[in-house]
C-alpha positions as CSV (number, residue, x, y, z in Angstrom):
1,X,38.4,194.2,-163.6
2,X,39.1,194.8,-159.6
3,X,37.0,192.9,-157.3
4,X,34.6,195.5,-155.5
5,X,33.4,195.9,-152.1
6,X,30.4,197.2,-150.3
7,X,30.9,200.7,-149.4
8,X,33.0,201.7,-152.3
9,X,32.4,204.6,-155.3
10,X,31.3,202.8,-158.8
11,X,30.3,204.6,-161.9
12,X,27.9,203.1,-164.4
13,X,29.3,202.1,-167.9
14,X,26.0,201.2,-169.4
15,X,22.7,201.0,-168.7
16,X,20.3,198.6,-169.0
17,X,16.6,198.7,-170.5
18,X,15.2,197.9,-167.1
19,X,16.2,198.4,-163.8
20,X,14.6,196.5,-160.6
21,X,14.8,198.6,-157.3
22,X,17.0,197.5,-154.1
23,X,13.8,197.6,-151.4
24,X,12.1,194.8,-149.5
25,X,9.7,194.6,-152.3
26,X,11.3,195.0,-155.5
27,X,9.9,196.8,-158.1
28,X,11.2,196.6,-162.0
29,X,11.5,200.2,-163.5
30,X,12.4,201.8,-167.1
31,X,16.5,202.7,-167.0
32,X,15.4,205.9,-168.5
33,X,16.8,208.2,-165.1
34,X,19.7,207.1,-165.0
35,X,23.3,208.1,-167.2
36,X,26.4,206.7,-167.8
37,X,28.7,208.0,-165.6
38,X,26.7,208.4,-163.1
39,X,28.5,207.3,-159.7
40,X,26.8,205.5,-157.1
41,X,28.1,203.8,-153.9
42,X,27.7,200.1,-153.4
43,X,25.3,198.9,-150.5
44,X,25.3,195.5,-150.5
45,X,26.2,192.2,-153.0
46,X,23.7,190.4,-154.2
47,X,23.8,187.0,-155.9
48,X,24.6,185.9,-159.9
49,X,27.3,189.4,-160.0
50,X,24.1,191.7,-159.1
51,X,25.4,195.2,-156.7
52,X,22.9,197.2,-154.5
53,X,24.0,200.3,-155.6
54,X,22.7,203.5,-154.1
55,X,22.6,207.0,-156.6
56,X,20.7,209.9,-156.2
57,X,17.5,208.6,-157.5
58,X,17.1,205.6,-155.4
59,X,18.8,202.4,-154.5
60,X,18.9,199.9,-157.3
61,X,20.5,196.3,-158.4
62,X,22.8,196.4,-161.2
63,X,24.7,193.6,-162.6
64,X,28.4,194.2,-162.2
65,X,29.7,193.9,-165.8
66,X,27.7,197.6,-165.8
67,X,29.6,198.9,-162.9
68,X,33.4,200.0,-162.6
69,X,35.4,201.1,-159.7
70,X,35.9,204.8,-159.0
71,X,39.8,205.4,-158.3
């Protein structure tokens, strides 16, 4: 898999049961919003191979084995 950076397109390859927002206070939500597919842009890394990644619904951490670059 290529390394990937902060700023760059990723598109999600599965999703997980729950997802636990990117904010200040993080909240843990049902995955039930969001598709695979979907492509989302990378705000920030996070540690144990967890991604910030912003999509339209909201900014959330994903673990990066569910995440592959966009070309």
């Amino acid at each position: 898999m290529a390394e990937m950076q902060v700023g760059q397109t990723v598109r999600l390859v599965r999703i997980p049961p729950f997802v636990k927002t990117a904010d200040t206070m993080p909240m843990l939500r049902p995955s039930s919003f969001l598709e695979v597919g979907q492509e989302g842009q990378i705000l920030d890394r996070r540690p144990a191979n967890y991604w910030a990644v912003r999509f339209k619904q909201g900014a959330f951490l994903i673990d990066g084995s569910d995440l592959e670059p966009v070309s």
